[in-house]
C-alpha positions in Angstrom: -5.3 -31.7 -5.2 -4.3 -31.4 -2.0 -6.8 -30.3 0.9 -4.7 -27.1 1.6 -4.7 -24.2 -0.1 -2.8 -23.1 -2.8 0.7 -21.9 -2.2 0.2 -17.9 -1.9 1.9 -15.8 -4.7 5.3 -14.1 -3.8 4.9 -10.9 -2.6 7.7 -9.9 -5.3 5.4 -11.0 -7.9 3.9 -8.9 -11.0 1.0 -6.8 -10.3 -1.1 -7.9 -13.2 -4.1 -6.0 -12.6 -5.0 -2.7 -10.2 -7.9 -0.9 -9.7 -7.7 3.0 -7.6 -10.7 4.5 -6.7 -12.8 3.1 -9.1 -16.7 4.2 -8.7 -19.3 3.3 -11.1 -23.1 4.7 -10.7 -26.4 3.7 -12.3 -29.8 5.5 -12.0 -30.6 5.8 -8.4 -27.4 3.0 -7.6 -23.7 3.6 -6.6 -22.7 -0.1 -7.3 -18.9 0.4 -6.9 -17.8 3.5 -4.4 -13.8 4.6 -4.6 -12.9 0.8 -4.4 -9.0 -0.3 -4.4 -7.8 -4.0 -5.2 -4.8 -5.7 -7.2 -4.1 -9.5 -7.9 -0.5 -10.5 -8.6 0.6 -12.9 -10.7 0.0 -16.8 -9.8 -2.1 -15.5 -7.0 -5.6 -17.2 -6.5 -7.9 -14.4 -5.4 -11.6 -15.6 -4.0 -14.4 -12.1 -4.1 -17.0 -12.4 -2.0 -20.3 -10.4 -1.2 -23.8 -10.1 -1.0 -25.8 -9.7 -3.8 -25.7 -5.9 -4.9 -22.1 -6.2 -3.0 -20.2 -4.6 -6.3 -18.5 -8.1 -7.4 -20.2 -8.0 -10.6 -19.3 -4.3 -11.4 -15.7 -4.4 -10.4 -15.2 -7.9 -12.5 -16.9 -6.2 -15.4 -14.2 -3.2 -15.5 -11.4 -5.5 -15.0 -13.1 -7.4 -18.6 -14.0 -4.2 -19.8 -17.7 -4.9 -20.4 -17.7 -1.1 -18.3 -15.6 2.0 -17.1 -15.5 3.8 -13.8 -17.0 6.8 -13.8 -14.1 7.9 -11.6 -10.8 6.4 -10.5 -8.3 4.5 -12.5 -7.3 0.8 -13.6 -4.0 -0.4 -14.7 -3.4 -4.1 -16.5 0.2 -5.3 -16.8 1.2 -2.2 -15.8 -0.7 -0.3 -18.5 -2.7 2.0 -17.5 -6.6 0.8 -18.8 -8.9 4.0 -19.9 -11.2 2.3 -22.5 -11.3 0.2 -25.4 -13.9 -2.6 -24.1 -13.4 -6.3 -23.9 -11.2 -6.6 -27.3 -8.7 -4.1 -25.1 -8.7 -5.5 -22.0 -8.2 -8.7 -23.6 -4.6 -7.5 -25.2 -4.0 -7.0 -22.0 -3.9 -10.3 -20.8 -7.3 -10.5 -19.6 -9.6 -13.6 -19.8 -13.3 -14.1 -18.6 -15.6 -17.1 -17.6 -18.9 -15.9 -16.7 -21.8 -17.7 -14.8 -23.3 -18.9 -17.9 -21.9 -21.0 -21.2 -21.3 -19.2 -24.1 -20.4 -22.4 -25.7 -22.0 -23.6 -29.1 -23.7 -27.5 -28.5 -23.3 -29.0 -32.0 -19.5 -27.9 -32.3 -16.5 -30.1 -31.4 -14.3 -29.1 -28.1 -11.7 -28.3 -30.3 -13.7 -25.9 -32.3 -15.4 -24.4 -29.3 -12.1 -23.6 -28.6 -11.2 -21.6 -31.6 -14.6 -20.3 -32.3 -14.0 -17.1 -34.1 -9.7 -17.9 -34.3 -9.6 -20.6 -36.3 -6.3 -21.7 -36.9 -6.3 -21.3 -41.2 -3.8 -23.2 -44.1 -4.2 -22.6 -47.9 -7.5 -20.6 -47.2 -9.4 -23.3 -45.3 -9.6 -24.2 -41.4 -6.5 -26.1 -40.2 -8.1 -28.9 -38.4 -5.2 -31.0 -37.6 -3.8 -27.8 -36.3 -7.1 -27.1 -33.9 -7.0 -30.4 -32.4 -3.2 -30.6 -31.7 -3.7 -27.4 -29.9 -6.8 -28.4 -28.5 -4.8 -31.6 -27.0 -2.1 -29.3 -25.9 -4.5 -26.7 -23.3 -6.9 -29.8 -22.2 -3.3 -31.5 -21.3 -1.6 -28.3 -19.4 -5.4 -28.0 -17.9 -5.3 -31.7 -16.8 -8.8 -32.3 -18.7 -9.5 -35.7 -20.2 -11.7 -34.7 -22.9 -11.6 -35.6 -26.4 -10.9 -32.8 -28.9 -13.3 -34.1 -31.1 -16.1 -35.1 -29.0 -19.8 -32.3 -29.5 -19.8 -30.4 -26.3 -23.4 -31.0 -26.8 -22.8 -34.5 -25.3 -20.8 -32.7 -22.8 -21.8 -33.5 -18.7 -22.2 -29.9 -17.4 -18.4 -29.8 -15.6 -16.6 -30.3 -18.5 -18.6 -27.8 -20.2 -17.4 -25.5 -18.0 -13.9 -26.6 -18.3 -14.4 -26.2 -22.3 -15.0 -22.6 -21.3 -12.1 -22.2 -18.9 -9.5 -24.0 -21.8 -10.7 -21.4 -24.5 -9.8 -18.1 -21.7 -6.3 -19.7 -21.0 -5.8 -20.7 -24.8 -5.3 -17.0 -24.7 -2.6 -17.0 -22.3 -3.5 -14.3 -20.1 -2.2 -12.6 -17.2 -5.8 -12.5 -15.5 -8.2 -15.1 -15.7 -11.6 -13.8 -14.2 -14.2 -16.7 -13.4 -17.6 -16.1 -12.2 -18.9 -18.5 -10.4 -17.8 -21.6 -11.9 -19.4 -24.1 -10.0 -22.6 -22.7 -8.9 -24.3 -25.1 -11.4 -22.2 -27.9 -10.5 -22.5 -30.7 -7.9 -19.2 -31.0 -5.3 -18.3 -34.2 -6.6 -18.2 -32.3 -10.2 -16.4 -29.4 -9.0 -13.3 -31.3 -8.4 -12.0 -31.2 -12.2 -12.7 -27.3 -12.1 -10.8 -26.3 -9.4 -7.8 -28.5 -10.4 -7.7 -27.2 -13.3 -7.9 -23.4 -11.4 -4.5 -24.6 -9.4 -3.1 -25.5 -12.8 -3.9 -22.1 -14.5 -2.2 -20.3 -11.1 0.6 -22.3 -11.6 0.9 -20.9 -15.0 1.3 -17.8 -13.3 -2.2 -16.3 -14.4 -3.6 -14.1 -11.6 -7.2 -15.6 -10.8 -10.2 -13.8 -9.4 -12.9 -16.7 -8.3 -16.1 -15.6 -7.4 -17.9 -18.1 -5.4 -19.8 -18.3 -2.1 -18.6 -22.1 -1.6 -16.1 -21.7 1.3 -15.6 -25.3 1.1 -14.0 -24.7 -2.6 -12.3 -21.3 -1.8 -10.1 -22.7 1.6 -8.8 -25.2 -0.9 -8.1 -23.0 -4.1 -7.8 -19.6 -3.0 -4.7 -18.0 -1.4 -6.8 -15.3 -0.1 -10.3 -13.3 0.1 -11.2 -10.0 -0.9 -14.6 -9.2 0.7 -17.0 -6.5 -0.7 -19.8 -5.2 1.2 -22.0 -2.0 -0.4 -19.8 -1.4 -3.4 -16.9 -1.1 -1.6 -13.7 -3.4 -1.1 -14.1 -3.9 2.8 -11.0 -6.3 3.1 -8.7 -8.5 1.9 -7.4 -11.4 4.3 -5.2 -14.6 4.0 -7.3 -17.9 3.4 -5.4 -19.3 6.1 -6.8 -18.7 9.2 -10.1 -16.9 8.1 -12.6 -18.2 10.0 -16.5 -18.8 8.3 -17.0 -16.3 11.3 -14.5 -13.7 10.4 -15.8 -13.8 6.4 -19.4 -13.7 7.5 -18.8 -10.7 9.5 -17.0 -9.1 6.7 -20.0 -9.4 4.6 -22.5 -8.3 6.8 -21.4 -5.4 8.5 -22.3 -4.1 12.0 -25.7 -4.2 10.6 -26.6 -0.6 11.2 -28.7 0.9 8.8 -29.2 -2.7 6.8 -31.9 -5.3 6.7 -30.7 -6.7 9.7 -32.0 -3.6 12.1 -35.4 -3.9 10.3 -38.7 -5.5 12.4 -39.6 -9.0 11.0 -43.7 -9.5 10.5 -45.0 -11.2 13.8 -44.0 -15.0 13.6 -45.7 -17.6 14.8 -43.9 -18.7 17.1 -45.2 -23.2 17.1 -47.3 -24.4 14.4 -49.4 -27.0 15.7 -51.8 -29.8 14.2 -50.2 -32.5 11.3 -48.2 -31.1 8.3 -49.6 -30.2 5.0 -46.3 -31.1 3.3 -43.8 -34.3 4.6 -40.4 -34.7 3.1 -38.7 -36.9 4.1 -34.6 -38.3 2.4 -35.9 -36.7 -0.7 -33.3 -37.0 -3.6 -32.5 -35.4 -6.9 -29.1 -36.7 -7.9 -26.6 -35.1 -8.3 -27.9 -32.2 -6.3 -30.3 -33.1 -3.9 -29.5 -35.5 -1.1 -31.7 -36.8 1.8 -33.6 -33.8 2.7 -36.4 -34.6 5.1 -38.9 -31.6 6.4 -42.6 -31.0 7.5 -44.7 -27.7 6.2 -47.7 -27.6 8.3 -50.4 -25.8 7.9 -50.4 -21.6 8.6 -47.1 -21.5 8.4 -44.2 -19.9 6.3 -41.1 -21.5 5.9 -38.1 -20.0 4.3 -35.3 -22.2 2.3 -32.2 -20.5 2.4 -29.4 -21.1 0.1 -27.1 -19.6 -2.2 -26.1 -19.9 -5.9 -25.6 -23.9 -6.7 -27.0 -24.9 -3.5 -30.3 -27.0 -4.9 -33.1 -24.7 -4.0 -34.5 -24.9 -7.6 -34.3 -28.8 -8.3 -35.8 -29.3 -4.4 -38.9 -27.5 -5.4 -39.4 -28.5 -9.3 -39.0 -32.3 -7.6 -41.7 -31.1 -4.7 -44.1 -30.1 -7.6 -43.9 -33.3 -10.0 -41.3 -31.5 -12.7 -38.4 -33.5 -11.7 -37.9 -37.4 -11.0 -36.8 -38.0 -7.0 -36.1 -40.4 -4.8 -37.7 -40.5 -0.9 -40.8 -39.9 0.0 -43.5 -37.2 -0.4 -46.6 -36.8 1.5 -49.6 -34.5 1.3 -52.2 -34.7 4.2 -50.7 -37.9 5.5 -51.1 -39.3 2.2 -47.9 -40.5 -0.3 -47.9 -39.3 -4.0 -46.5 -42.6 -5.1 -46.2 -40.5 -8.4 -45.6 -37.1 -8.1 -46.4 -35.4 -11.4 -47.4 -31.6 -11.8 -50.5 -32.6 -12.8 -51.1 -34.8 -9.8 -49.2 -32.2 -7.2 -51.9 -28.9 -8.7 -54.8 -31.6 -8.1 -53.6 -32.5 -4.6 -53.3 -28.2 -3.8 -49.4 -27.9 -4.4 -49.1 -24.5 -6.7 -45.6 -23.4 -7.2 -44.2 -20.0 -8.5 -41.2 -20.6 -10.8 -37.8 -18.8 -10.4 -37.6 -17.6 -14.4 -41.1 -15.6 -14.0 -40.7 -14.0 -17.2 -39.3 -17.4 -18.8 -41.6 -20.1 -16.8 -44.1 -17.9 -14.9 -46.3 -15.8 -17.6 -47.1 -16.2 -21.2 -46.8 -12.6 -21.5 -49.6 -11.4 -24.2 -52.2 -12.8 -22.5 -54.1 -10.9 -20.5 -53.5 -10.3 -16.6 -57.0 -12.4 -15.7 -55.9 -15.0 -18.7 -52.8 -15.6 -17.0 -54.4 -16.0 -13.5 -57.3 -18.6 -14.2 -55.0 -20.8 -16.7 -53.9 -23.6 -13.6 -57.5 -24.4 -13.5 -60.6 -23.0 -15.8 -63.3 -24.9 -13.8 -64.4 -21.5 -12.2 -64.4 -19.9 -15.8 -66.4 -22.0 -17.8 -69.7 -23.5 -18.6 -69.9 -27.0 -20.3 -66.2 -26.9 -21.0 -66.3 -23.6 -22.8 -64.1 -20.7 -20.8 -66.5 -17.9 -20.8 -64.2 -14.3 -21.0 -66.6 -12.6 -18.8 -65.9 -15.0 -16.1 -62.4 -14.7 -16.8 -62.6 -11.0 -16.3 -64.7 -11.0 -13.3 -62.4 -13.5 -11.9 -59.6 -11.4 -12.5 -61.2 -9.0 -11.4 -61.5 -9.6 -7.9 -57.6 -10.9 -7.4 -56.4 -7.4 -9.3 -58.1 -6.1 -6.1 -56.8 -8.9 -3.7 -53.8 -8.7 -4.2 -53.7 -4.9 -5.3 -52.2 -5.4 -8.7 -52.2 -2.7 -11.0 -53.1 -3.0 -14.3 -54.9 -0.5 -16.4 -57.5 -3.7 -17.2 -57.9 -6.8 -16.3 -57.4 -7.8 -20.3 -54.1 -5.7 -19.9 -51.2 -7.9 -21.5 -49.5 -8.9 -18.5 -45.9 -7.9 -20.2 -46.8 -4.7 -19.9 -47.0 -4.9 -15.8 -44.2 -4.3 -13.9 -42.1 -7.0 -12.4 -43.7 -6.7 -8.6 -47.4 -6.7 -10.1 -46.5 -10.3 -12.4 -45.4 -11.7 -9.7 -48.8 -10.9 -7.8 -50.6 -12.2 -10.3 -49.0 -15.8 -10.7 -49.8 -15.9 -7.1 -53.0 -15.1 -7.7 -53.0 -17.9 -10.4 -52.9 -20.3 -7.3 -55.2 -18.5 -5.4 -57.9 -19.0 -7.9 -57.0 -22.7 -7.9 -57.3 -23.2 -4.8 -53.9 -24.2 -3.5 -53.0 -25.0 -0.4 -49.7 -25.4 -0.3 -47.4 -22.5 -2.1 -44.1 -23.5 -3.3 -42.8 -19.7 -3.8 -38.8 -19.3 -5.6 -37.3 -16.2 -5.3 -41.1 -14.6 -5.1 -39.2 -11.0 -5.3 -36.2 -11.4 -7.3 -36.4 -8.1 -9.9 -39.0 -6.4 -8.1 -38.6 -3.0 -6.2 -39.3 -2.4 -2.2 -42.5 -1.5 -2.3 -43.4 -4.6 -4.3 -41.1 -6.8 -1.8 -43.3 -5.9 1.3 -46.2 -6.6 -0.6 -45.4 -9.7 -1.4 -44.5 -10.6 2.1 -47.9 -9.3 3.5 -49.8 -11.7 0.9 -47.8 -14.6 2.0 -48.4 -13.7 5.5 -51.8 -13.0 5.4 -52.2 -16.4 3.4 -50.4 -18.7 6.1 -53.1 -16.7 8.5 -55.5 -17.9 5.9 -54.5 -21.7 6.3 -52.1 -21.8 3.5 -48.8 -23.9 4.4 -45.7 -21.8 2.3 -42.2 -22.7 1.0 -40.2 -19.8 0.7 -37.0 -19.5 -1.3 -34.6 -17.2 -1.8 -31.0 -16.3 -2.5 -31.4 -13.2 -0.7 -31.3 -14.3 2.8 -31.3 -11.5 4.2 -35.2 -11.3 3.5 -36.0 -14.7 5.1 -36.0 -13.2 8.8 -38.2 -10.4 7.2 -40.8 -13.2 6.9 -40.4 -16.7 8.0 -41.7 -18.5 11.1 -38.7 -20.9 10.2 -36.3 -20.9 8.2 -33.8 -24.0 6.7 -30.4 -23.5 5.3 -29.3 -25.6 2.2 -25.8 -26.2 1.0 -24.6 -28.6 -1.3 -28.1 -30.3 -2.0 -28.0 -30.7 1.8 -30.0 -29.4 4.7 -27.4 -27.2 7.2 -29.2 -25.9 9.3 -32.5 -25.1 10.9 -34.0 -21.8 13.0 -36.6 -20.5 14.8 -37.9 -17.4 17.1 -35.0 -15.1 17.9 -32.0 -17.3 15.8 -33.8 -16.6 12.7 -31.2 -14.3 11.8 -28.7 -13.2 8.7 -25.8 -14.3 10.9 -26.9 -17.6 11.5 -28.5 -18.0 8.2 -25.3 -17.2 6.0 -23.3 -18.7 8.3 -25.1 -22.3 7.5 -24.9 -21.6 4.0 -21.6 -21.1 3.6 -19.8 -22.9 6.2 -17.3 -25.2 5.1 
């Protein structure tokens, strides 16, 4: 593939899919507001936005997962009123979400079919299914064998087993959602190939990505959405990282921009708590170096695919790395979780509900199980010590539960992730590794969070703070580093700690 973009479509070209209007609420959300948009055929079309932008909503009426509440949608030049995915997918629509919906012990060829076996005499035509599998991986430009268990799969040509079985279809519109976020660069380069390849077919593609890098060389132009509505579409050519950043963002009136960060501290002095230095985690972490010192919170910026979850999980023990770790001065020559907890290094997982609680235990069981030592007597754990320890970090950190023996599933999302906080708290951690410490939580529970991590960097604590949504970083941070591509972009401080300069390292191309 070339490093230029794809040729644009012909302005003559079908329409094969427009949207007039459309507006679709939720409880107490507009997440799509009298948006317009149409893709023609052979046309690459990027979609980009902020979280809560509207991408999702207006990808999921195009599939028909959803219909607008108002407005109307036409596919092929049919008009499209209803009938879910099955309809929507008659009309020559195909969809690749974010995550694989593929089946591990299956060949590729029958991942392909699943559910549309090719059939002779009564049984499954498997001569048939690998012919035809050989025939898409071949139009696709994919070297995989038919045969082979996707199970044994590396992660890219998983997702090009998922992008072979929407275009076995043949539709008009192929939708992908982020296709590479999981994906290293070096891995993305069979998926976007085989993206050029499915234009050329004359499929109409919508790619939703935030890598700029892969959208100037796929894309033939960008439709930007900003507050559930479609702000703009411009020509990849010529759009600056500038220009597509400002599309996003807005004048900033009104947003989380115009809000007052907490008070910063403006130069951390005495030695770091936490040295980093050309840490790797093949393939998506490469040479980052850092300091953490102590009283000080330092935000990781980065969006989907960028790394921030295998750089912490390598930081806390759970994944092998190369480079050099130091805590206090001192290197972990073998960094395990078990050795990181001992050494003070607590981390907060980004699956809470998943990694982060074993949710019918109790609020005070789930905040005293990273160390008992305070809870028991001659190795027993003694349940009133659990309660009164629980106890006071319900108060703390103002969690509310109705007890402290309350299951902690029955909490909301804000007040779990207070208490696995709290879990470090009581074991007396020193350094907080925090990922996406508000994701699913509501305001009030956001700017709670940010005062405990604030009051515990006053405290002594050294914090890592990471998050997707970057526009909360200059909320809180005293610094804040931009990661892209497993790499460190950028770094800010005082008054440049802003949105503009955040998403602008995280993006850039």
């Amino acid at each position: 593939m070339s490093e230029t973009t794809a040729d644009a479509a012909a302005p003559d070209a079908e329409v094969v899919a427009r949207v007039r209007g459309a507006t679709k609420s939720y409880p107490g959300v507009t997440a799509l507001d009298h948006a317009d948009f149409e893709i023609r055929a052979g046309e690459v079309r990027a979609l980009l936005g902020r979280n809560g932008a509207g991408k999702s909503t207006l990808i999921r009426l195009l599939a028909g997962v959803e219909t607008p509440d108002e407005g109307r949608i036409e596919l092929g030049g049919v008009p499209f009123d209803g009938g879910g995915v099955r309809r929507a997918a008659e009309l020559g629509v195909g969809t690749v979400y974010q995550e694989l919906s593929l089946v591990p012990e299956l060949s590729a060829a029958e991942n392909l079919y699943l559910g549309t076996w090719p059939t002779g005499r009564g049984r499954i035509d498997y001569a048939a299914m690998r012919a035809g599998a050989k025939e898409i991986f071949g139009e696709l430009g994919v070297d995989i064998a038919s045969e082979t268990r996707v199970g044994e799969l590396p992660l890219a040509q998983q997702q090009l087993v998922e992008i072979a079985r929407a275009f076995l279809t043949r539709p008009r519109l192929l939708i992908l959602d982020e296709p590479t976020s999981a994906l290293a660069a070096a891995e993305a380069e069979a998926v976007l190939e085989a993206v050029t390849r499915v234009a050329s077919h004359g499929v109409g593609v919508i790619y939703v990505s935030h890598r700029l890098e892969e959208i100037r060389r796929v894309a033939d132009s960008v439709t930007v959405m900003r507050d559930g509505a479609v702000v703009e579409t411009v020509p990849v050519r010529g759009a600056t990282t500038d220009r597509i950043v400002s599309l996003m963002l807005g004048d900033g009136n009104g947003d989380e921009r115009a809000q007052a960060p907490v008070a910063r501290v403006t130069a951390v002095k005495g030695p770091p708590l936490l040295s980093v230095r050309d840490l790797s985690v093949p393939p998506k972490i490469e040479d980052v170096s850092f300091d953490l010192r102590q009283g000080e919170v330092l935000g990781l910026g980065g969006l989907m695919g960028s790394g921030r979850t295998e750089l912490l999980r390598a930081l806390a023990g759970f994944t092998p790395a190369r480079g050099v770790i130091e805590v206090e001065g001192t290197e972990v020559v073998r960094p395990t979780p078990h050795a990181m907890r001992r050494l003070g290094v607590g981390i907060t997982p980004e699956d809470r509900k998943g990694e982060g609680v074993v949710p019918l235990l109790g609020v005070s069981e789930n905040m005293v199980m990273s160390w008992f030592g305070g809870a028991s007597r001659a190795g027993t754990v003694l349940p009133s010590r659990v309660s009164s320890l629980g106890r006071a970090l319900i108060e703390r950190l103002s969690i509310k539960t109705a007890a402290p023996d309350t299951p902690i599933v029955n909490l909301s999302g804000g007040n779990q992730q207070k208490a696995v906080i709290g879990r470090w708290l009581h074991a007396g951690s020193r350094i907080l590794l925090l990922d996406e410490p508000t994701r699913g939580v509501d305001v009030e529970a956001k700017a709670q969070i940010y005062g405990i991590v604030r009051e515990l960097a006053q405290q002594g604590a050294a914090v890592l703070f990471v998050s997707s949504e970057l526009e909360e970083l200059p909320l809180v941070c005293d610094r804040v580093l931009a990661l892209r591509g497993g790499r460190l972009e950028g770094e800010f401080s005082g008054d440049d700690i802003t949105l503009d300069n955040i998403m602008a390292a995280a993006m850039a191309a």
